[in-house]
N, C-alpha and C positions, 0 to 999 in steps of 0.2 A: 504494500500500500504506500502511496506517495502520499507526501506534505507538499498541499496547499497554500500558500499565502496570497492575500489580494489586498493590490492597492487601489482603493476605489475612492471617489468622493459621491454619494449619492443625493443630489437635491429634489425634493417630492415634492409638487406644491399641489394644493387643493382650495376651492374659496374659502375656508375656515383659515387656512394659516399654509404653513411649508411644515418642512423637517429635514433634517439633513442627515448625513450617515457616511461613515465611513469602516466598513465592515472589514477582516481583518483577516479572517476566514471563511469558510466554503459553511460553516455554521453558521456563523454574524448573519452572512448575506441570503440564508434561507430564511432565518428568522425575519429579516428584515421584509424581505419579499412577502411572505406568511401576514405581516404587518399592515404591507401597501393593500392587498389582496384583501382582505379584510373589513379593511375602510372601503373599499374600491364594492368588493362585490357580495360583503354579509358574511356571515362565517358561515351558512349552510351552502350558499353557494360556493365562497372561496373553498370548504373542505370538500365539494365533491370538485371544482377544478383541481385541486390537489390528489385528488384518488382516481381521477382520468388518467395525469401525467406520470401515475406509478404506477399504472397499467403497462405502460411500456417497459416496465423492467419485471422480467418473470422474478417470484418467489422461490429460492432456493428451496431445494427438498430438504426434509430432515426428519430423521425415523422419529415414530411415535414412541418412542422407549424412554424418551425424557423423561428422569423424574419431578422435572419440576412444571411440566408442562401439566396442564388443566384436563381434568381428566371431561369427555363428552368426547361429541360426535366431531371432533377436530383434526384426529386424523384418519383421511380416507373412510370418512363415514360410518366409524368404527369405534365403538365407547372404548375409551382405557379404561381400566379398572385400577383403582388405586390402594395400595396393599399396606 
């Protein structure tokens, strides 16, 4: 895994006021985003744009033998049983 650094200056204005940002990392600047997104388009809509764009990256697999994982219908349709 590679390190990120960003040097950004971000300026947002909206009729209420501005804000400015200077994010710092690949986190800062999603938060930030998350932020604009937000004010911009409600948080039921900003979080289904946000579960659209994670659509394009498939979910790793990972066996259902977790012990800490929740036990139900969560992997492949399948109760775990928890002992």
């Amino acid at each position: 895994m590679s390190t990120v650094s960003i040097e950004a200056t971000i300026n947002a204005k909206w009729s209420e006021g501005h804000s400015s940002y200077s994010p710092s990392s690949p986190e800062e600047l999603a938060i930030i985003g998350i932020e604009l997104l937000v004010r911009e388009l409600g948080t039921d809509v900003a979080r289904n744009f946000i579960r659209q764009a994670f659509e394009r990256y498939p979910m790793p697999s990972t066996p259902c033998t977790d012990a800490h994982a929740p036990a139900g219908p969560t992997c492949g349709g399948t109760t775990r049983q928890v002992t």
